[in-house]
N, C-alpha and C positions, 0 to 999 in steps of 0.2 A: 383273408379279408381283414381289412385295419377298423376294429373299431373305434368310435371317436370316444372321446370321455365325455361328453356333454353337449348334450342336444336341446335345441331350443323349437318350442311347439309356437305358432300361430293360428288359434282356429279361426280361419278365414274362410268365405262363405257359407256360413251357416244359415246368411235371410237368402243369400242365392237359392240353396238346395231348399229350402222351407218353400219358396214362391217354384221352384218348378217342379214339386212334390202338389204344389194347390194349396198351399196353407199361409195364411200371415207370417210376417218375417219374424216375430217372435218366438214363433214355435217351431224356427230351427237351431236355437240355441242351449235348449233341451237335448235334442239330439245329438248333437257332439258334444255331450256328459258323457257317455257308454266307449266311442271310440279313442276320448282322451285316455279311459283308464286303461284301455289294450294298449295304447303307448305306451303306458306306464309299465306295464308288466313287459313290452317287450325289450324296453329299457331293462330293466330289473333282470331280466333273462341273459341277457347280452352283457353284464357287468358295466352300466354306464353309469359313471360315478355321480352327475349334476344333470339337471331336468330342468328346464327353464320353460314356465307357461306363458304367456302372453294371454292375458286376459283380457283388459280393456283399460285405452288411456283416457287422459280428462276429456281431448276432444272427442271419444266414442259419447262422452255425457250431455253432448250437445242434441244427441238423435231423440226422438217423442218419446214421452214418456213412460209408456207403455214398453218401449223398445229396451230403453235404459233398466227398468225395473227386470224384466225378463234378464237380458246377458248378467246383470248386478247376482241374483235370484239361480244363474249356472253356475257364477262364479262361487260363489258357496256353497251351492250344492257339491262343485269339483274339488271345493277344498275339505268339505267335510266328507267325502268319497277317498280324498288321499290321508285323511287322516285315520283309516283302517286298514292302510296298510302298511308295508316296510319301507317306512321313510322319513327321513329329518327333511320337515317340513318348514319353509318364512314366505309370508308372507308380504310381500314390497309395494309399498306405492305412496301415496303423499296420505298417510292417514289422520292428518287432520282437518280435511276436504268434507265439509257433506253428505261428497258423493261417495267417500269409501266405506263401502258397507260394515256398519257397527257388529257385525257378525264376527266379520274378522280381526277382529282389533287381539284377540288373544292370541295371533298367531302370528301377529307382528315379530315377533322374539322367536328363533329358533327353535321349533321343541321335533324330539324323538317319536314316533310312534312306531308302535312295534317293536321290530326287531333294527329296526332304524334302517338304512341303508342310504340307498340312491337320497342328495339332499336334491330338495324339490324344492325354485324358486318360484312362484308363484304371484305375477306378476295384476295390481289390480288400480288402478284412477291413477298414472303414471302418466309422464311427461318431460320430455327431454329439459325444460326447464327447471321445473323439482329435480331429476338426477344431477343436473350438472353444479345446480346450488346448495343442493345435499353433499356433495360428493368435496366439494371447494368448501363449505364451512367444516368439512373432517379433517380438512388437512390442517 
């Protein structure tokens, strides 16, 4: 079996399973806290060298407020969750938006924790227009 060096996570339908569990759509984004971190680990298991999360982009900040606050409110929880264990951790996305939760502003920069390992990118109020004008004022 070939494994890949680097996997990318999308936690997609989490208001699905929340609304046919019977619950508001916000309280399915708690829920896929617990199953990210088994990724993580089975990443970690498997020797995969880069972890890509997909968080949430600008237009996710468009949905009620309620909504935004919640996913915002997972996303930190999932970053302060990987920051216990073995992984070089960044945090990416347009952090001078708003909307990018002041939580993570320390994790902007690279850092180690643990024993380091698998880098974890951690993807949060992003958008193909910030990447691509981020990316063109580097060069």
């Amino acid at each position: 079996m070939r494994i890949p060096k680097h996997v990318g996570i999308i936690p997609d339908g989490n208001r699905r399973w929340a609304l046919n569990k019977g619950m508001s759509k916000e309280k399915g984004y708690k829920k896929g806290l617990d199953p990210g971190l088994e990724v993580f680990k089975l990443c970690e298991k498997y020797g995969i060298e880069e972890l890509t999360f997909y968080g949430f982009t600008a237009d996710n900040t468009k949905r009620p407020t309620f909504q935004r606050l919640a996913f915002t409110k997972a996303c930190v929880d999932a970053v302060e969750m990987l920051s216990k264990e073995n992984a070089d951790l960044l945090v990416i996305g347009n952090y001078t938006s708003d909307m990018f939760p002041k939580k993570l502003l320390p994790y902007t920069e690279r850092k180690r924790f643990g024993l380091g390992g698998i880098k974890v990118n951690f993807l949060v109020n992003y958008d193909w227009k910030w990447d691509v004008c981020d990316t063109i004022k580097g060069i």
